[in-house]
KEKE-3310 file (N, C-alpha, C; in steps of 0.2 Angstrom, whole numbers, plus 5000, padded with zeros to 4 digits):
npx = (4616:4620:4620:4632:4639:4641:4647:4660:4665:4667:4673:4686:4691:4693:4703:4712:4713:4719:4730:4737:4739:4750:4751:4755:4751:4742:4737:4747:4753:4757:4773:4784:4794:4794:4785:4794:4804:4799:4784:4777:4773:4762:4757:4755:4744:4733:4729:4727:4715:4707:4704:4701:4688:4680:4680:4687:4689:4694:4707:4711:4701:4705:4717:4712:4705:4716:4725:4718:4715:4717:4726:4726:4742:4745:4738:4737:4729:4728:4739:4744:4736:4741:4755:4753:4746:4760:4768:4760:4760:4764:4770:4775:4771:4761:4752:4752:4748:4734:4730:4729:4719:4707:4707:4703:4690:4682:4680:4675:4661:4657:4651:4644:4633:4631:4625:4615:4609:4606:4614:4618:4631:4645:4657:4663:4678:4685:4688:4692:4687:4681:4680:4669:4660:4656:4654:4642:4635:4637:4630:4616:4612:4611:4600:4590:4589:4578:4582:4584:4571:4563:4573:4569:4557:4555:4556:4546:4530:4527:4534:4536:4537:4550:4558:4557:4561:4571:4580:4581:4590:4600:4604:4599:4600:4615:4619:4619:4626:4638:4640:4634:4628:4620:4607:4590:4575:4565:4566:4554:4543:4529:4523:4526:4520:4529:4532:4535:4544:4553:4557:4563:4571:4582:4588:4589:4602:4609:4611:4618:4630:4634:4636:4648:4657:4658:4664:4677:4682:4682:4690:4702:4705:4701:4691:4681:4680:4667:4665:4649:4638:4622:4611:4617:4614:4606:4591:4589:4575:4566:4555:4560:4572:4583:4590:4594:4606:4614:4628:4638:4656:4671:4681:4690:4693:4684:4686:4700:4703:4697:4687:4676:4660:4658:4657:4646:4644:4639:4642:4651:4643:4631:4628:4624:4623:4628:4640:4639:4647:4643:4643:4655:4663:4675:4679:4687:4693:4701:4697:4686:4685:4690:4680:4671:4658:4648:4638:4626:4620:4614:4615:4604:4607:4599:4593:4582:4570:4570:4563:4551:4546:4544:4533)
npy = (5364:5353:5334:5334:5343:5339:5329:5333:5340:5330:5320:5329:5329:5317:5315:5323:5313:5305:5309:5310:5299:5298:5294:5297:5291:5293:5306:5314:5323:5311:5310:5306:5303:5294:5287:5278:5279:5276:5279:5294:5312:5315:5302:5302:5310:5306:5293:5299:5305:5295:5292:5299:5306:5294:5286:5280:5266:5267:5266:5253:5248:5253:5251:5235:5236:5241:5229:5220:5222:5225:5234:5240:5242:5251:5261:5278:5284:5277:5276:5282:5274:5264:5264:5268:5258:5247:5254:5255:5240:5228:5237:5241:5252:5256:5246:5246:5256:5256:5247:5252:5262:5257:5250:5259:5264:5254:5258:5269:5264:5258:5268:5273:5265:5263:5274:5275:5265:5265:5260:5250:5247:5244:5259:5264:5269:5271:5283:5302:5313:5325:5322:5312:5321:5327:5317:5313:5325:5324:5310:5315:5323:5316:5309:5319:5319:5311:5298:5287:5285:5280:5270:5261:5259:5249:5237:5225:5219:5205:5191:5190:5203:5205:5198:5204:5217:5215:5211:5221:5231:5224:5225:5238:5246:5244:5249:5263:5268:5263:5274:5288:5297:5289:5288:5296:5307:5304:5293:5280:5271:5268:5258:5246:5238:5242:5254:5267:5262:5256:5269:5274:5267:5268:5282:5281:5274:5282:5292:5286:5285:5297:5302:5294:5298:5311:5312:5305:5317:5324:5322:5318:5333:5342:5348:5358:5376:5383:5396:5403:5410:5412:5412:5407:5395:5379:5370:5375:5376:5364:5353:5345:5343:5337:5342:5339:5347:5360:5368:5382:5388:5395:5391:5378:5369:5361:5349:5346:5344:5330:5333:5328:5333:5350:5367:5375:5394:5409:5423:5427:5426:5420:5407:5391:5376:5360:5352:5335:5329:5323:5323:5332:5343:5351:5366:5376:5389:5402:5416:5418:5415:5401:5388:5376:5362:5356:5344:5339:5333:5343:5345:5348:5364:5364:5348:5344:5332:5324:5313:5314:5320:5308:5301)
npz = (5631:5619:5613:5604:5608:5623:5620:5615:5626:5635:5629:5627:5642:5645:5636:5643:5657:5652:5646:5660:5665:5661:5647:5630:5619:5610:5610:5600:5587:5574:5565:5549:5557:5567:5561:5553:5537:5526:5528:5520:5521:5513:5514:5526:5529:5520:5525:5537:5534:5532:5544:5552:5551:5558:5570:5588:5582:5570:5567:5566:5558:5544:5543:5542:5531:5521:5523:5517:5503:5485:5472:5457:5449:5440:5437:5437:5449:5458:5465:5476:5487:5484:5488:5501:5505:5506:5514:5527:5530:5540:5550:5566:5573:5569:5572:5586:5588:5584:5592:5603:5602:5599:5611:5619:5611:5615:5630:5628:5621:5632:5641:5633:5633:5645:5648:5641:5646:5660:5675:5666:5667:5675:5678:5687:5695:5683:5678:5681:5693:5689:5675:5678:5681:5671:5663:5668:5663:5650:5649:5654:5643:5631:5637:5636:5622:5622:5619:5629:5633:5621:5618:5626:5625:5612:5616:5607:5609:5606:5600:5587:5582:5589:5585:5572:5573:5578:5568:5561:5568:5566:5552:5545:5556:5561:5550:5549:5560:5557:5549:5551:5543:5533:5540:5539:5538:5530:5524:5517:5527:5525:5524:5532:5546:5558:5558:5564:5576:5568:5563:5575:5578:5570:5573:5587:5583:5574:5586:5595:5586:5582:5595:5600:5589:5592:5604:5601:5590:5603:5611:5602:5600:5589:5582:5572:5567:5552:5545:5538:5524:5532:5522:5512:5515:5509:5513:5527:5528:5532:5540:5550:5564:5562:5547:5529:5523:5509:5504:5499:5500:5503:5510:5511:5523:5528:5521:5519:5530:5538:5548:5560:5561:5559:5567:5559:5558:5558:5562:5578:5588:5581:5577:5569:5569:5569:5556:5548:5538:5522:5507:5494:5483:5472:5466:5455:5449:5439:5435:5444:5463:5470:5476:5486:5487:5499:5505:5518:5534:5546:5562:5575:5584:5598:5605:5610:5615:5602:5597:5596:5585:5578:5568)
capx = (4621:4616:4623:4638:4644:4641:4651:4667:4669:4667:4681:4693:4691:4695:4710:4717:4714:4723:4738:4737:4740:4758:4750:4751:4754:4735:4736:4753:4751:4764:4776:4787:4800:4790:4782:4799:4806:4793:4778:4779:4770:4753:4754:4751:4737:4729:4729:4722:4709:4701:4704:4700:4681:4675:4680:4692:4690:4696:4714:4709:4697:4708:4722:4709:4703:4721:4728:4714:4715:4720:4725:4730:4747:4745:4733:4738:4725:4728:4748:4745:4734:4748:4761:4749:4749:4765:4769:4758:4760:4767:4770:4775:4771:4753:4750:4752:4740:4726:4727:4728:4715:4704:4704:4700:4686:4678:4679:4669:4654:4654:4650:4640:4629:4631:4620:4608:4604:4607:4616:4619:4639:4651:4660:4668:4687:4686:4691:4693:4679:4678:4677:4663:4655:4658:4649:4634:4633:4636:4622:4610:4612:4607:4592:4586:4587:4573:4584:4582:4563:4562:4575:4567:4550:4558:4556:4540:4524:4527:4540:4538:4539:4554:4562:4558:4562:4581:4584:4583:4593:4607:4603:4599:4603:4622:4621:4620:4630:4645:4640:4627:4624:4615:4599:4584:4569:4559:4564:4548:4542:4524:4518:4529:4519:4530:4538:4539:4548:4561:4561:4567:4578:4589:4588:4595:4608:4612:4614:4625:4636:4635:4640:4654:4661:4660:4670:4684:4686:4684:4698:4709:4704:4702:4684:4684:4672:4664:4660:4647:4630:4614:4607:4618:4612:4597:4589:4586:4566:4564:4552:4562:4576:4590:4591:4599:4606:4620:4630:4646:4662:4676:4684:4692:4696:4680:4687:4707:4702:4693:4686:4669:4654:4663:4653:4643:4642:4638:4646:4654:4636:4626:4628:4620:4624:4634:4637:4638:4648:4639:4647:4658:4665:4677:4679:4693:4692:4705:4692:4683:4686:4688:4677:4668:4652:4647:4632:4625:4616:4612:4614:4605:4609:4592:4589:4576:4565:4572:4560:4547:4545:4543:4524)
capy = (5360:5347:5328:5335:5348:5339:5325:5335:5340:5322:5319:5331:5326:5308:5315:5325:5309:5301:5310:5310:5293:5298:5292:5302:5291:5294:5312:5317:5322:5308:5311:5301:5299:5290:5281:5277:5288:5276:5285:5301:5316:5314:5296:5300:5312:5301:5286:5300:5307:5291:5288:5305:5305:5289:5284:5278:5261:5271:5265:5247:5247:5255:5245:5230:5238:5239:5223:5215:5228:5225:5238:5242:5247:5254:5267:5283:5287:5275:5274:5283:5269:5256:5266:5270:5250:5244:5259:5252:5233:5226:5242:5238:5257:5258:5243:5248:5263:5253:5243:5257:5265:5253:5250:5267:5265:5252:5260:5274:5261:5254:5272:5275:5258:5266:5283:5273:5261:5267:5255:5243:5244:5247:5263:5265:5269:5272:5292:5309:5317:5330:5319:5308:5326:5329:5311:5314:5329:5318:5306:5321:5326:5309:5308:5325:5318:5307:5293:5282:5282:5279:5263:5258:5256:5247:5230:5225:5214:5198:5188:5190:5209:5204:5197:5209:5223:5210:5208:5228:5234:5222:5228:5246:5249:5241:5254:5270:5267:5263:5280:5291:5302:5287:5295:5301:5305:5303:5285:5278:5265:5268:5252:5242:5237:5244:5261:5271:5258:5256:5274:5276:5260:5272:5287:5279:5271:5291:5296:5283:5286:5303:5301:5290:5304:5318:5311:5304:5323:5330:5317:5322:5339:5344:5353:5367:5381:5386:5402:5402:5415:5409:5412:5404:5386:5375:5365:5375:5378:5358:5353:5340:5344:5335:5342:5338:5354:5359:5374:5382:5389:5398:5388:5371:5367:5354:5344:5344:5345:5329:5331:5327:5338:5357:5370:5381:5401:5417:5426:5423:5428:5416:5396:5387:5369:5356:5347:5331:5329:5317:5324:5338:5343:5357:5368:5376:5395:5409:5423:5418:5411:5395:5385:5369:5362:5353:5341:5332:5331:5347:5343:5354:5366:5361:5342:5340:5326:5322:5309:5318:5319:5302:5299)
capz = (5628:5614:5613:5602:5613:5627:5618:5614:5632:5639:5626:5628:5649:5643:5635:5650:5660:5646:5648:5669:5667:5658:5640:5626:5610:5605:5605:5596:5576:5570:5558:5547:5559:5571:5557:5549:5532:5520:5526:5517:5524:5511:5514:5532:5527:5519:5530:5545:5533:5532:5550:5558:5550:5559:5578:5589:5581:5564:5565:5566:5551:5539:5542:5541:5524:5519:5522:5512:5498:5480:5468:5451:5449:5433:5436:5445:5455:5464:5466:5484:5490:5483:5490:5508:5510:5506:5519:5532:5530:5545:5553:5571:5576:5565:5574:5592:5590:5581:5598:5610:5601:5600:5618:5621:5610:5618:5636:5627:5620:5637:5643:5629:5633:5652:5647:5638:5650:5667:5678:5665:5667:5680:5678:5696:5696:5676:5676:5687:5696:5685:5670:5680:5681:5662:5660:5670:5658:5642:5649:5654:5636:5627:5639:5633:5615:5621:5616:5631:5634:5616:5619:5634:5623:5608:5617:5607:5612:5603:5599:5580:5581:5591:5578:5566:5576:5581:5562:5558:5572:5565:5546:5545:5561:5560:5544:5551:5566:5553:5545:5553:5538:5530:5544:5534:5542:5525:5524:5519:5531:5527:5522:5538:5552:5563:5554:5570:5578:5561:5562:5583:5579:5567:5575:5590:5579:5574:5590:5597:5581:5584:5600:5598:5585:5595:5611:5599:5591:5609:5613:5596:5600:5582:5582:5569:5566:5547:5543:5532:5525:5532:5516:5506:5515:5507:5517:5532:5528:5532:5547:5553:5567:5559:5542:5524:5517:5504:5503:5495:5504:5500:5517:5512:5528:5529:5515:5518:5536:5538:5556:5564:5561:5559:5568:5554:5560:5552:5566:5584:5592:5578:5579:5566:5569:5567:5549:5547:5529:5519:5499:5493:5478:5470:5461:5454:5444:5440:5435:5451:5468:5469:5483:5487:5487:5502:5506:5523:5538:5550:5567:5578:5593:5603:5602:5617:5612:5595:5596:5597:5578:5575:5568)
cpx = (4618:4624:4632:4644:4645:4648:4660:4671:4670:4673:4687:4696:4695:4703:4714:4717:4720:4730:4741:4740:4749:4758:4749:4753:4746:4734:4743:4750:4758:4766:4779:4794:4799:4788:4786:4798:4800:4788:4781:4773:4763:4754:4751:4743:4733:4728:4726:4717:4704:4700:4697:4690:4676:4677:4686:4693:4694:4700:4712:4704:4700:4715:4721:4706:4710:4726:4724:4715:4719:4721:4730:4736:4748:4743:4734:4735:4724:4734:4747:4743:4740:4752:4760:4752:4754:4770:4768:4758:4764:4768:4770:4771:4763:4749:4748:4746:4737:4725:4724:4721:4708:4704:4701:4691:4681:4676:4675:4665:4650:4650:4644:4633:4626:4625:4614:4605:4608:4609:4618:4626:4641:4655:4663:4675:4686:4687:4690:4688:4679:4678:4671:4658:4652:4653:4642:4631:4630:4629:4615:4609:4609:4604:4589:4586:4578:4573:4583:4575:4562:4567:4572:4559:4552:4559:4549:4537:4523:4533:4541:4541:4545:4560:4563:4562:4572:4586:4584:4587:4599:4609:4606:4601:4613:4624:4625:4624:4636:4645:4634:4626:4620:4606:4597:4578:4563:4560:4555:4548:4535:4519:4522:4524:4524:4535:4541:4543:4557:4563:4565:4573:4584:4590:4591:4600:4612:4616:4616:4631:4638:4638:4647:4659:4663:4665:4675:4685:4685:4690:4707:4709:4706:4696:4687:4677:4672:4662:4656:4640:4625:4611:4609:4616:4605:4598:4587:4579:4561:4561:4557:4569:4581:4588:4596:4601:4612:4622:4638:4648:4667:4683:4685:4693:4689:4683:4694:4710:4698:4690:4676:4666:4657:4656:4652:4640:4642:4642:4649:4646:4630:4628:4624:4617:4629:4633:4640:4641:4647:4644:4650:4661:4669:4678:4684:4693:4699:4701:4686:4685:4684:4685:4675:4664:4651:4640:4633:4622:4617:4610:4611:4608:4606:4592:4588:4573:4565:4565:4550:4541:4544:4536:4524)
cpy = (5354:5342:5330:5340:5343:5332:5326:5337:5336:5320:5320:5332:5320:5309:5318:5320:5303:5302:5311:5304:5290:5293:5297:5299:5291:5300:5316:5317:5315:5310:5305:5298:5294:5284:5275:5281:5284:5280:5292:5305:5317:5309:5298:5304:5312:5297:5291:5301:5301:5289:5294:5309:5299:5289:5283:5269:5262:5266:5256:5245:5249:5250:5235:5230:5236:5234:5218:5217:5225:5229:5238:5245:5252:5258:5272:5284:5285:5272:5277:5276:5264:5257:5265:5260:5247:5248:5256:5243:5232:5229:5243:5246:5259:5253:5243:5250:5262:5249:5247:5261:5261:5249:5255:5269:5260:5254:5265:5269:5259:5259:5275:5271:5261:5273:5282:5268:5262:5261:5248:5243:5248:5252:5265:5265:5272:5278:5296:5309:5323:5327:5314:5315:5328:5324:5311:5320:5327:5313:5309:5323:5322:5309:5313:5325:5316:5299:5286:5279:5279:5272:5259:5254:5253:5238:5228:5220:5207:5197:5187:5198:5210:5202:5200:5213:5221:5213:5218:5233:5231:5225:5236:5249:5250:5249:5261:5270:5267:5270:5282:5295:5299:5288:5296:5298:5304:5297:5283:5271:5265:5260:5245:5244:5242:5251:5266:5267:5257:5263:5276:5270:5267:5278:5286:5277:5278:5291:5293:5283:5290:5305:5298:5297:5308:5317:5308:5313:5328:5327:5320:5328:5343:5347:5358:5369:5380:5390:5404:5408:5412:5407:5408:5394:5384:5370:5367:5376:5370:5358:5351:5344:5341:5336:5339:5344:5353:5368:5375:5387:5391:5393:5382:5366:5360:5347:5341:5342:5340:5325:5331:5331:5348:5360:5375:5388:5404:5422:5424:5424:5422:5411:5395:5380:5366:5351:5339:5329:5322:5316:5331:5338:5349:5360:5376:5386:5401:5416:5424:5414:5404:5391:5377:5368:5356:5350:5337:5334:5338:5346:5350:5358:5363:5356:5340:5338:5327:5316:5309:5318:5313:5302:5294)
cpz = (5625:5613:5610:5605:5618:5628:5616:5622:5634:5635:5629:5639:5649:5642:5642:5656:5656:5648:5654:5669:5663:5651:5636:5619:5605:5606:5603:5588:5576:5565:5556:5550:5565:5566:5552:5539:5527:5519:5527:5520:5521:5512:5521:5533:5526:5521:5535:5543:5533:5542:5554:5557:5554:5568:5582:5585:5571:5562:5562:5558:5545:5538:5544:5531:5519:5516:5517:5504:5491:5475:5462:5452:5444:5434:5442:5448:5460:5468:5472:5486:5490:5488:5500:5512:5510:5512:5525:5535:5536:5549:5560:5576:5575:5570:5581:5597:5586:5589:5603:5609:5600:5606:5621:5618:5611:5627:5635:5624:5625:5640:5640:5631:5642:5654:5644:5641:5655:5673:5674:5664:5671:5678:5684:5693:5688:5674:5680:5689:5691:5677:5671:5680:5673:5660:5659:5666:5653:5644:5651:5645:5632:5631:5637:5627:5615:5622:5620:5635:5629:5615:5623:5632:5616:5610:5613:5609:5611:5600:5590:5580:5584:5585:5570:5569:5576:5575:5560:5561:5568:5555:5544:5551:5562:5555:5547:5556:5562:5550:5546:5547:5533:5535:5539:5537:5538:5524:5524:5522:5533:5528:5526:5544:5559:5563:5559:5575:5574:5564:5569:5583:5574:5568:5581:5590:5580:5577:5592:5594:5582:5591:5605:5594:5588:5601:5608:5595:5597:5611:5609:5596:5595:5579:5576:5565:5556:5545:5536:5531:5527:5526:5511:5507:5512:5511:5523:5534:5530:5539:5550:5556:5562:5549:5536:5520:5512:5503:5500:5499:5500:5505:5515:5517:5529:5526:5516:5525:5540:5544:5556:5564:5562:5562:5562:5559:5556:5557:5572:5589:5587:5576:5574:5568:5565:5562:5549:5539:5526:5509:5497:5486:5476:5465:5459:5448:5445:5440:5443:5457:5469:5476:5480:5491:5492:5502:5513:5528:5543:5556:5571:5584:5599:5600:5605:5611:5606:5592:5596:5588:5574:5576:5571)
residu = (UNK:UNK:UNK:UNK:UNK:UNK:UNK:UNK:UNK:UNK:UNK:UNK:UNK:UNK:UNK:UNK:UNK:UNK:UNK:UNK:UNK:UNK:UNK:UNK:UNK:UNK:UNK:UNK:UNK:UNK:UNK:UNK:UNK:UNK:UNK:UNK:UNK:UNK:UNK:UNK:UNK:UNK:UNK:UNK:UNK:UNK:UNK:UNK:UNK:UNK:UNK:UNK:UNK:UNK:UNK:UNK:UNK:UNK:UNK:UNK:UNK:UNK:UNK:UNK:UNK:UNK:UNK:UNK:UNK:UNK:UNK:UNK:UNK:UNK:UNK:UNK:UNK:UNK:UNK:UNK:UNK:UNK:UNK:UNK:UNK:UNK:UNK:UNK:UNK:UNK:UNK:UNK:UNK:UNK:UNK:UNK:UNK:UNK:UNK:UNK:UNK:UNK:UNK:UNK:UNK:UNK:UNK:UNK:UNK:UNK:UNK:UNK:UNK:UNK:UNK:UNK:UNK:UNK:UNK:UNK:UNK:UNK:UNK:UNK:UNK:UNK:UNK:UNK:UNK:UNK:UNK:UNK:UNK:UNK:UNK:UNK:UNK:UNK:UNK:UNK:UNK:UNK:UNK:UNK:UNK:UNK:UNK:UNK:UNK:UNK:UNK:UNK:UNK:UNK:UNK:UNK:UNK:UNK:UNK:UNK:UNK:UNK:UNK:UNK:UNK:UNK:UNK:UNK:UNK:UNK:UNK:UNK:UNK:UNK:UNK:UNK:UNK:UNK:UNK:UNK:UNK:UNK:UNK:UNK:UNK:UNK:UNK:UNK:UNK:UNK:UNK:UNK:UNK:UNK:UNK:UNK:UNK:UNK:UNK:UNK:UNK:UNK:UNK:UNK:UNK:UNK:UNK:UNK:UNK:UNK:UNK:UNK:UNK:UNK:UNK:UNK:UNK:UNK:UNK:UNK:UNK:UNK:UNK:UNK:UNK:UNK:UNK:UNK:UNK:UNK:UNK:UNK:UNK:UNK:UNK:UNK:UNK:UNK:UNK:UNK:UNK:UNK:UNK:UNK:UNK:UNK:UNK:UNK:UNK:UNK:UNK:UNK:UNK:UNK:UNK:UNK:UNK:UNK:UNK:UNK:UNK:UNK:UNK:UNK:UNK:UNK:UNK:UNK:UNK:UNK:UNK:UNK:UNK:UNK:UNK:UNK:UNK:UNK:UNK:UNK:UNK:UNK:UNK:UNK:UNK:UNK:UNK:UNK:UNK:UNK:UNK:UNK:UNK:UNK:UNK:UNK:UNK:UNK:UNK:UNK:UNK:UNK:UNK:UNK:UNK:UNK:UNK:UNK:UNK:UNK:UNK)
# end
């Protein structure tokens, strides 16, 4: 079981503790009767597709993006947007469940912080026995990335390299963590003193992102397969475990659909891996099928000692 699985079952655990506790306004689809009749059913679409791609702290960033937000009214491309904030603006119902969810998202960093440094936070009382079992899986899981040898040696020898090292975790580090698909293992960091250090700085960034994602869609329980040709992906001939590939689909559903890393199959017996949507594009034909052209990040099935790879 690799960090992503291991992240969707620890999720949808969290949700069944969730609901145990006779909570269920963070997993309902809402509609507009709940939202009141302004938000219209694409407005709500689009306010969860920006949500439903990032974390449990989604709701909160969007309706922080929002309220600052200023937009053309003239120009329709962006009359949703206008209409989305004037929709969400004060929003006693939106606001609720940006707080609820955003609780919930810090109980999962604390657990996350919990799996990477071992004893460094109290979890007692905090979920079922079978979700404490589900844990100790999730935290078996990100030790077998490597990630926390590879953190545990990231204190470096001097107090300069310390400040280098401080100032890039908050940089590029910060980056990736806000959006793991900025990852790339060809980052050149030859001519840095300390490149393999840069490089297991954002590689553990990744997988803390990636780990955060995956236990908010096991929570939303909104996983969805992709069936695609082997053949038809580029990118899988790459050394490197976490690939960049790019392939086309006749299957919208990644796009209209816009949940956390889709499982890529060729059948129910062959697994690829799980994509990381980085770019996509459509494309629209009568005389032919119309599809869409995806680009991003190939997470793999096996990710023992991910770290492993670092020169």
């Amino acid at each position: 079981m690799n960090l992503i699985e291991a992240g969707l079952e620890f999720g949808h655990a969290l949700r069944n503790d969730y609901l145990a506790k006779g909570n269920d306004e963070l997993t309902e689809k809402y509609t507009e009767e709940l939202l009141g009749e302004e938000m219209s059913e694409r407005l709500w679409e689009l306010f969860n597709s920006k949500v439903a791609s990032r974390s449990f702290f989604g709701f909160s960033d969007v309706l922080s993006l929002l309220s600052t937000a200023s937009f053309d009214e003239q120009r329709p491309i962006t009359q949703y947007w206008v209409d989305l904030k004037l929709a969400v603006d004060d929003n006693p119902v939106l606001l609720d469940l940006a707080k609820k969810y955003f609780e919930e998202g810090e109980l999962v960093d604390r657990l996350i912080t919990s799996a990477l440094i071992p004893g460094s936070v109290n979890t007692d009382g905090l979920y079922s026995v079978e979700t404490n079992h589900l844990f100790n899986d999730f935290a078996a899981s990100l030790k077998r990335t490597g990630v926390t040898r590879s953190f545990a040696n990231l204190i470096p020898r001097s107090s300069l390299d310390s400040n280098i090292i401080d100032s890039h975790m908050k940089t590029r580090g910060s980056e990736i963590d806000s959006n793991p698909c900025l990852f790339n293992w060809k980052r050149n960091y030859k001519d840095e003193p300390l490149a393999s250090e840069f490089t297991a700085i954002d590689l553990t960034c990744f997988l803390a992102s990636v780990a955060r994602r995956s236990i908010f869609s096991g929570f939303m329980g909104d996983q969805i397969d992709l069936k695609v040709d082997h053949d038809s992906i580029g990118g899988l001939n790459q050394s490197e475990p976490i690939k960049s590939i790019k392939l086309k689909t006749t299957d919208f559903s990644p796009v209209f659909n816009r949940r956390f890393a889709p499982m890529l199959t060729q059948n129910e017996n062959n697994r690829i891996g799980y994509m990381l949507l980085t770019k996509y594009s459509l494309e629209f034909g009568q005389e032919v099928d119309s599809c869409c052209s995806l680009e991003g990040l190939l997470y793999p099935l096996d990710d023992l000692n991910l770290f492993s790879y670092i020169s």
